[in-house]
C-alpha positions as CSV (number, residue, x, y, z in Angstrom):
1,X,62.3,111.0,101.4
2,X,60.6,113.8,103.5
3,X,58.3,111.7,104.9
4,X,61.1,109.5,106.4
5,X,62.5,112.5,108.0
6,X,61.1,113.3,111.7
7,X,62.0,116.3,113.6
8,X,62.6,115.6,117.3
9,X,63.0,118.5,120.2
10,X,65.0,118.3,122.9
11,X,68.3,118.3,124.6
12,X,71.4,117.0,123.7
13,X,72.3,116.2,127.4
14,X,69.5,113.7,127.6
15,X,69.3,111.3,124.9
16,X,68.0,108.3,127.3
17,X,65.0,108.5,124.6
18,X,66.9,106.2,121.8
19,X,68.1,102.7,122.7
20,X,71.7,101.7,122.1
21,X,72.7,101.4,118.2
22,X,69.4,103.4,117.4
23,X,71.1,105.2,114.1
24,X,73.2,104.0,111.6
25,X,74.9,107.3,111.5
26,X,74.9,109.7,113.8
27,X,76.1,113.9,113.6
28,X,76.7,116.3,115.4
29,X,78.0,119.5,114.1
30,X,78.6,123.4,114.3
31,X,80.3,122.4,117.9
32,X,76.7,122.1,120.4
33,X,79.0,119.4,122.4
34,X,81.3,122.1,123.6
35,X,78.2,124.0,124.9
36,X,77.3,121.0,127.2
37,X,79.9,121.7,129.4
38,X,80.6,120.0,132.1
39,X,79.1,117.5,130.6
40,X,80.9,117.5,127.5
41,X,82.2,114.0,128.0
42,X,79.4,112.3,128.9
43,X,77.8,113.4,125.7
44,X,80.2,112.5,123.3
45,X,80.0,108.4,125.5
46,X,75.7,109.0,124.9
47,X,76.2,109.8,120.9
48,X,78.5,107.0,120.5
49,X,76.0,104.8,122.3
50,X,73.3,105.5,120.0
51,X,75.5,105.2,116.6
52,X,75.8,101.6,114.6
53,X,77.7,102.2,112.1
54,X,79.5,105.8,111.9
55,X,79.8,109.1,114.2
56,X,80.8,112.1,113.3
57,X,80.7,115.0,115.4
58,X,82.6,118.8,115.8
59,X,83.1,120.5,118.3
60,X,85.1,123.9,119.2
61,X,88.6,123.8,118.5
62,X,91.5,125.0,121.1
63,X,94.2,125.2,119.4
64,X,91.9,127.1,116.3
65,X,90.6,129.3,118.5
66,X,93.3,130.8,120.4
67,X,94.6,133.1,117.7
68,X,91.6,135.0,117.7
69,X,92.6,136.2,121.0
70,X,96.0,137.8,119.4
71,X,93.4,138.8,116.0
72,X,90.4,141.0,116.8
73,X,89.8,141.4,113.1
74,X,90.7,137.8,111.4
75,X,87.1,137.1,111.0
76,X,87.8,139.5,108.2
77,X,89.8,137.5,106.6
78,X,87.3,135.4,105.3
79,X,84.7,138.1,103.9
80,X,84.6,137.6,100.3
81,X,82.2,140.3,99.3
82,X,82.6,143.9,101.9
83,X,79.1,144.8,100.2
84,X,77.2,142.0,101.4
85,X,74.3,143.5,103.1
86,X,74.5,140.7,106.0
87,X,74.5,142.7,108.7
88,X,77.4,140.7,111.0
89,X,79.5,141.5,107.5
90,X,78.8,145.2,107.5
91,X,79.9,145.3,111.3
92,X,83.0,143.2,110.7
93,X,83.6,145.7,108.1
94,X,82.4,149.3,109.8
95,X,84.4,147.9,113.2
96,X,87.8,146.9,111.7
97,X,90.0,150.0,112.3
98,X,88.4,150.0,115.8
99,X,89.0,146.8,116.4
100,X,92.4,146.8,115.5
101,X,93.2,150.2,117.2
102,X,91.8,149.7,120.4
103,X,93.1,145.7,120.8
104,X,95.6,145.2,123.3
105,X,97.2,141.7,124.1
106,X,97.7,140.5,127.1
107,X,98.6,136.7,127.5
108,X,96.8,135.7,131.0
109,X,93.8,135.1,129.0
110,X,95.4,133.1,126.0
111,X,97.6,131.3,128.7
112,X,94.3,130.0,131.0
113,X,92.1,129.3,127.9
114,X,95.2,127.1,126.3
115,X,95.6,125.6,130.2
116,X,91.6,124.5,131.1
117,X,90.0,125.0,128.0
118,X,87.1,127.2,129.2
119,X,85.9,130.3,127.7
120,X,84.1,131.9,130.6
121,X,83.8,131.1,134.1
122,X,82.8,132.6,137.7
123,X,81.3,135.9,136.2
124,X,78.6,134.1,133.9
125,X,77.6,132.0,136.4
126,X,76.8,135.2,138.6
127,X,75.5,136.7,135.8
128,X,73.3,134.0,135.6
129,X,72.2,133.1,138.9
130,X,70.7,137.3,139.0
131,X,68.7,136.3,136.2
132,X,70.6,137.1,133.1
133,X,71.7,135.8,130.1
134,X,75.3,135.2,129.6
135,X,77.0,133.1,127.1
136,X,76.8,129.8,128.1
137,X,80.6,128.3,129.0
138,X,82.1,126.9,126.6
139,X,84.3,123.7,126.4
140,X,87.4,123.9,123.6
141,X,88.8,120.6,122.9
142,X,92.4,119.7,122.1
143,X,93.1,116.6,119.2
144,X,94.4,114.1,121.2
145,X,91.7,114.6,123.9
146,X,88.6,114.4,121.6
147,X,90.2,111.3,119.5
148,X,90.9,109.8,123.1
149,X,87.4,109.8,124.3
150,X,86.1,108.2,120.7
151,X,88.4,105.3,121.3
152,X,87.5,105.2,125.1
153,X,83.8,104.6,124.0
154,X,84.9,102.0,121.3
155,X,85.3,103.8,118.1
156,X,87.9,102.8,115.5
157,X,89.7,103.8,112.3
158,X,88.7,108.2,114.3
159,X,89.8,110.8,112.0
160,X,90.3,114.2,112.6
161,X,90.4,117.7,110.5
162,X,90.8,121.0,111.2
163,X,88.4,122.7,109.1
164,X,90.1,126.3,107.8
165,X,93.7,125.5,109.0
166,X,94.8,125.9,105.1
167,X,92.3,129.1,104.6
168,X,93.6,130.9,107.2
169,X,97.3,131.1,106.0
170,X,96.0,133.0,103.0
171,X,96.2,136.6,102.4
172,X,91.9,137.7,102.1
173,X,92.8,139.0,98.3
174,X,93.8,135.5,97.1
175,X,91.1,133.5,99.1
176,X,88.5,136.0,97.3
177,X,90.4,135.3,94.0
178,X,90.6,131.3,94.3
179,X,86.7,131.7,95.6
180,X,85.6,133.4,92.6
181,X,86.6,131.0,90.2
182,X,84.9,127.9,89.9
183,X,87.9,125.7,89.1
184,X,90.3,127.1,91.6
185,X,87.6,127.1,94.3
186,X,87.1,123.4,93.2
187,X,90.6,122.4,93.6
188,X,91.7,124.6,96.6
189,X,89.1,122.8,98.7
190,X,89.7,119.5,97.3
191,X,93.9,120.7,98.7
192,X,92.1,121.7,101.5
193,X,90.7,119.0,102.7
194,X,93.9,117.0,102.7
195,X,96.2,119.3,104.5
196,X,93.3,120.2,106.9
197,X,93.3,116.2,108.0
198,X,97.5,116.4,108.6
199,X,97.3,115.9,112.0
200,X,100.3,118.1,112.6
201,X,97.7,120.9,111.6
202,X,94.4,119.5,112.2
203,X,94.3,120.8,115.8
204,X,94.7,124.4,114.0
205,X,90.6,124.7,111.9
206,X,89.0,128.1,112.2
207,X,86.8,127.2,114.7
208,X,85.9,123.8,115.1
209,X,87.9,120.2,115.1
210,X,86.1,117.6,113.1
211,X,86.3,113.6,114.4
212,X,84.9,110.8,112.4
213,X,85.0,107.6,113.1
214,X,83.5,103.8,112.7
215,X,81.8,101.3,114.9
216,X,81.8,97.4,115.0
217,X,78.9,96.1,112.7
């Protein structure tokens, strides 16, 4: 099986490499389409090009991520051991009253990232153009857009899920419980998984919105 795997390197704005229908299956996940911005669209028309059979991509969720604008500290949430030695964990963990005592809300920023979808703008461009290194802009897609612009390109039978949009409705003490338990952890994400597809809740993952779908044979 190794042998049949090759590992290519290059950019996923420029896939003019790979002749139409070139994969049976093709993925694309952990949301690098939302980084392609403005482009964002385009890619998703060049990944559908080069799939036969089945696509299925992620990328970063709107509606998932605006409550992390009213949260500072929900990445908490999902830390099932505080003694973990990662060192992003220790922060989360070191940081939280911080966080939470010196957050303020204020809904221009909520309001514009809910209107156009961007996170960042004007100042990382500057940023860039004087030879720094800003995070890139960043794309956020809503349901109905990114299921839209499968069936644009000619996909069929596109499902969506919101990855996390059961986990996050649970208290951090019970998610550590069900995850500690083989069984439970077994069947919560098997429950998972179906309400996470609803798509009165699938707009609402952790991060990212998941679209599948299938192309004519």
């Amino acid at each position: 099986m190794l042998g049949r795997i090759a590992f290519v390197r290059g950019a996923l704005e420029d896939l003019s490499a790979y002749p139409d229908r070139a994969f049976d299956l093709v993925l694309s996940l952990d949301a690098p389409i939302s980084y392609t911005y403005p482009n964002q669209e385009r890619v998703i028309g060049e990944l559908v090009r080069i799939a036969r059979k089945r696509i299925l991509i992620s990328v970063s969720s709107r509606l998932g991520y605006l409550p992390y604008l009213a949260n500072p500290v929900q990445k908490n949430q999902f830390i099932l051991d505080e003694a973990s030695e990662d060192p992003f964990v220790q922060w989360l963990v070191s940081e939280r009253e911080n966080q939470i005592r010196n957050f303020r809300f204020s809904k221009a920023g909520p309001e514009k990232l809910l209107r156009n979808g961007l996170m960042g703008g004007a100042e990382e461009i500057a940023e860039y153009e004087a030879g720094g290194a800003p995070w890139c802009i960043v794309y956020i897609f809503l349901p109905d857009e990114l299921e839209g612009l499968h069936r644009k390109y000619g996909v069929r039978d596109v499902k969506l899920a919101g990855p996390g949009a059961c986990a996050r409705t649970i208290p951090r003490e019970i998610l550590v419980q069900i995850m500690g338990d083989p069984q439970q952890r077994a069947e919560f994400l098997d429950f998972c998984y179906t309400f996470d597809c609803n798509p009165y809740v699938c707009g609402m993952g952790k991060d990212n919105l998941l679209a599948r779908g299938e192309l004519q044979g």
